[in-house]
Structures are given as structure tokens and as C-alpha cells.
C-alpha positions as CSV (number, residue, x, y, z in Angstrom):
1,X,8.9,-20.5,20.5
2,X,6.9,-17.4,21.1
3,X,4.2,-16.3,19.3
4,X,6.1,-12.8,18.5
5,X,9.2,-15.2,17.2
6,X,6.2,-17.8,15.4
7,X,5.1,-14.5,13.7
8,X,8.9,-13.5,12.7
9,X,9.9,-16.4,11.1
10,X,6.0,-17.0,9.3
11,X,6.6,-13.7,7.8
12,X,10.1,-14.1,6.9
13,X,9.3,-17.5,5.4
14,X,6.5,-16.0,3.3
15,X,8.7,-12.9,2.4
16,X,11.3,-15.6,0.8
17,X,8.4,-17.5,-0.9
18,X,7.3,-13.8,-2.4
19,X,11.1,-12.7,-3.4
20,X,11.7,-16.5,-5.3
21,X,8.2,-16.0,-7.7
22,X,8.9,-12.5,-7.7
23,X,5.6,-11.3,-6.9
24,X,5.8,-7.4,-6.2
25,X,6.2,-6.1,-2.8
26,X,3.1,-4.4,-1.1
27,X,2.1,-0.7,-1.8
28,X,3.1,0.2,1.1
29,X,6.6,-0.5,0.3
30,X,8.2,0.2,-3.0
31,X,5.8,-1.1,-5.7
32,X,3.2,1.1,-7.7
33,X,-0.4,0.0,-6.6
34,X,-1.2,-0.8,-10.1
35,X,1.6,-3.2,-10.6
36,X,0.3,-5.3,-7.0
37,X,-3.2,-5.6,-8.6
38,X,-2.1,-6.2,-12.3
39,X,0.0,-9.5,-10.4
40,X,-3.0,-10.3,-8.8
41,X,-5.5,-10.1,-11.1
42,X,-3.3,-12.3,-13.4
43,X,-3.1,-15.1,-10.9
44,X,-5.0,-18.1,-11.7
45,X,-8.8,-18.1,-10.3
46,X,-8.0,-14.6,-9.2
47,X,-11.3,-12.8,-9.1
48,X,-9.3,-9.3,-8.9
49,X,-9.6,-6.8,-10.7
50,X,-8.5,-3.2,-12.0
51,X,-10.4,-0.5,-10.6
52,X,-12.5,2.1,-11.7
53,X,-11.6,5.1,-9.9
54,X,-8.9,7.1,-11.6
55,X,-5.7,6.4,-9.1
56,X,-6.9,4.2,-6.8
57,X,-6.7,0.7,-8.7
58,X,-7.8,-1.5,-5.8
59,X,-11.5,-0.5,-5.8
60,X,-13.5,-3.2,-7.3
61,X,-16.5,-5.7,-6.3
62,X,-17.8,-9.3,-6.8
63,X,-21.0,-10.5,-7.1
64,X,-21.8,-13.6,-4.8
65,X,-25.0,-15.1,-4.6
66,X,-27.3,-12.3,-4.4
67,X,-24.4,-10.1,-2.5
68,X,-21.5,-8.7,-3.9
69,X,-18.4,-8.1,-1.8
70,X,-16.5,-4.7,-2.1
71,X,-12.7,-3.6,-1.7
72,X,-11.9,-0.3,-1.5
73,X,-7.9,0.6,-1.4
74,X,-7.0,2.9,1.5
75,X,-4.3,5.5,1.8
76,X,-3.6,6.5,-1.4
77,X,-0.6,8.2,-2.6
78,X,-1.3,12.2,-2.7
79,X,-4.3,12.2,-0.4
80,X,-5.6,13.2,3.0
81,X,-8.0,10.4,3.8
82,X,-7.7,7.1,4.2
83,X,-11.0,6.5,1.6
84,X,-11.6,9.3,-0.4
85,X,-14.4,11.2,-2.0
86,X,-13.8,9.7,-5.2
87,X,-14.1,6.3,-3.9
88,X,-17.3,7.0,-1.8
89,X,-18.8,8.7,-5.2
90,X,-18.1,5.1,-7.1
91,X,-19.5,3.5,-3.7
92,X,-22.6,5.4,-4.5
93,X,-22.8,4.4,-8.3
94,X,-22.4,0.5,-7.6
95,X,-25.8,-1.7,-7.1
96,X,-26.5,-1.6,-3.9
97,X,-27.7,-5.3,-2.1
98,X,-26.3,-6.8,0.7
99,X,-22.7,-6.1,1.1
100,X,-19.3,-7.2,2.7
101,X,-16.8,-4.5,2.3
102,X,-13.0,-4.9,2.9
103,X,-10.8,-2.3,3.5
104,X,-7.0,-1.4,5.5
105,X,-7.6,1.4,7.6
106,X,-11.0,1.1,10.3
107,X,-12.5,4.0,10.8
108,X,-13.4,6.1,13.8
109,X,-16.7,4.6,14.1
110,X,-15.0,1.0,15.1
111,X,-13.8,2.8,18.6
112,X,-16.8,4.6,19.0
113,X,-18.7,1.2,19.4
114,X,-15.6,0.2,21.8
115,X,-15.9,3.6,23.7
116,X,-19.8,2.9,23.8
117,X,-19.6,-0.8,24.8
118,X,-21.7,-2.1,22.0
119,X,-21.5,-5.8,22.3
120,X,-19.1,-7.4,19.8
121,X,-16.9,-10.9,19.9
122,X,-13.2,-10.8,19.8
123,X,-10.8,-9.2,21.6
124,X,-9.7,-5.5,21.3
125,X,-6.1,-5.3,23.0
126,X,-5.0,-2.1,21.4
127,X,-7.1,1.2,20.4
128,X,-8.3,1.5,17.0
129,X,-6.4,3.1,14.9
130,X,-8.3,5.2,12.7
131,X,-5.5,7.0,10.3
132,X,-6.6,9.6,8.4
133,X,-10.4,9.0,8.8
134,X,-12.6,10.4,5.9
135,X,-15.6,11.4,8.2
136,X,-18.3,10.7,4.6
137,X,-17.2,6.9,4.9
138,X,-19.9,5.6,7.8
139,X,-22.7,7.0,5.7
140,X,-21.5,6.1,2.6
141,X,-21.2,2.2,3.4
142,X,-24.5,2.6,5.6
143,X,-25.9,4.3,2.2
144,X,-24.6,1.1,0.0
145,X,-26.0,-1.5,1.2
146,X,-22.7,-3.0,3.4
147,X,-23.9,-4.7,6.6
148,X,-20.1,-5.5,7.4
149,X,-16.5,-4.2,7.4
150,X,-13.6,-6.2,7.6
151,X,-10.3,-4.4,7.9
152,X,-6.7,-4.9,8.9
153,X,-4.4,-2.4,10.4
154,X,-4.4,-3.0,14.0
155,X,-2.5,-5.7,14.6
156,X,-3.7,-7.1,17.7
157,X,-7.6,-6.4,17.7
158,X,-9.9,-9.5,16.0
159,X,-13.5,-7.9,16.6
């Protein structure tokens, strides 16, 4: 089987699974934002959590061990940006300490280290795509304490 089919039937499998506890379909689809983290946040040992920024439910942190990891929703309905201001100005009023931050969309600094051949494991099969970049974001997370970024999005990049 290819790895193309492997990923087909994985997802179709998991999409089944999904439909059958009828948990709510992703954001990006059909379901309100609020009604993905409410499910979430009520699953058992879910450390999820509603939001504080007014719109944008998926913006929350926990506190590990001295750190604290950060998610930050991306592309929200009715903006231009794929983090926005608000989200950067309750960035900016969270303790700042070591941080992990986890977000959709990377940002256009991701293929300027590519462009700049700034050593980094992984492969990168595909250019970074950095929708509807929010140029404040690098500074912010620089700002904030976060000395990593994990994000999705590109489908066949693992740096």
C-alpha cells in the first residue's frame, strides 16, 4: 500500500471513529470554534481550555515545570491575519518563562531560515506556507519568552 493510500484510509478510519462519538468536526469545516474547544476541554484529563481573547477561543497556556506551553488559534473567522493583534496583546500579558508555543499557520520567518540555510533537522519538501502572515508575530513570541514553534499546515515539511 502506498503511503498516500496508508494516509487515506488512517484518515478515513479516524473520520468514522469521530462521526460514531460524535465529536464535532474541525473549525475549518462546519463547526463553531467554541463548540471544538468546549468538546475538548470536557474530555477526560483534557488540560484545554476556553480562551481569553474575545473570538478566538483556542488561545490558552499550561504551566509545566517551570515552562508553560502556549496555543494560539490561527485564522480566525472575520480577520486578515493568521494571529492577530489581539492575540499578540494577550501574548504580551501572559508570564513570560521559557515557552513552547503551538500554533496552524508558520510564519514567514520559517522560510526565511530555509532561504538563509540556517541549519535545522528534518526535511523541507515543499515551501512554507505562510498564509496570511501577521508581520508583529516573530517579535511578539521572541518578546514572550517562546524558544520554540511547533506548527502544522504544510503537509510534507517536519523541520
Amino acid at each position: 500500500m502506498t503511503s498516500s493510500r496508508t494516509w487515506s484510509r488512517s484518515r478515513a478510519i479516524s473520520l468514522t471513529k469521530a462521526r460514531r462519538r460524535r465529536v464535532p468536526r474541525c473549525s475549518s469545516c462546519t463547526a463553531r470554534r467554541d463548540a471544538v474547544i468546549d468538546y475538548v476541554a470536557s474530555l477526560h484529563n483534557s488540560l484545554t481550555t476556553y480562551g481569553d481573547v474575545a473570538g478566538s477561543p483556542g488561545n490558552f497556556q499550561i504551566p509545566v515545570r517551570g515552562a508553560r506551553l502556549v496555543f494560539l488559534d490561527a485564522r480566525l473567522d472575520g480577520v486578515n491575519v493568521s494571529i492577530n493583534d489581539d492575540q499578540l496583546a494577550w501574548l504580551d500579558s501572559t508570564n513570560t518563562t521559557d515557552t513552547l508555543a503551538f500554533f496552524h499557520i508558520p510564519l514567514t520567518e520559517f522560510q526565511d531560515a530555509v532561504d538563509a540555510g540556517v541549519p535545522m533537522s528534518g526535511a523541507i519538501n515543499e515551501p512554507v506556507c505562510d498564509d496570511l502572515p501577521n508581520p508583529n508575530v516573530f517579535d511578539a513570541l521572541k518578546r514572550t519568552g517562546v524558544v520554540a514553534a511547533f506548527v502544522g499546515h504544510d503537509h510534507t515539511n517536519d523541520f
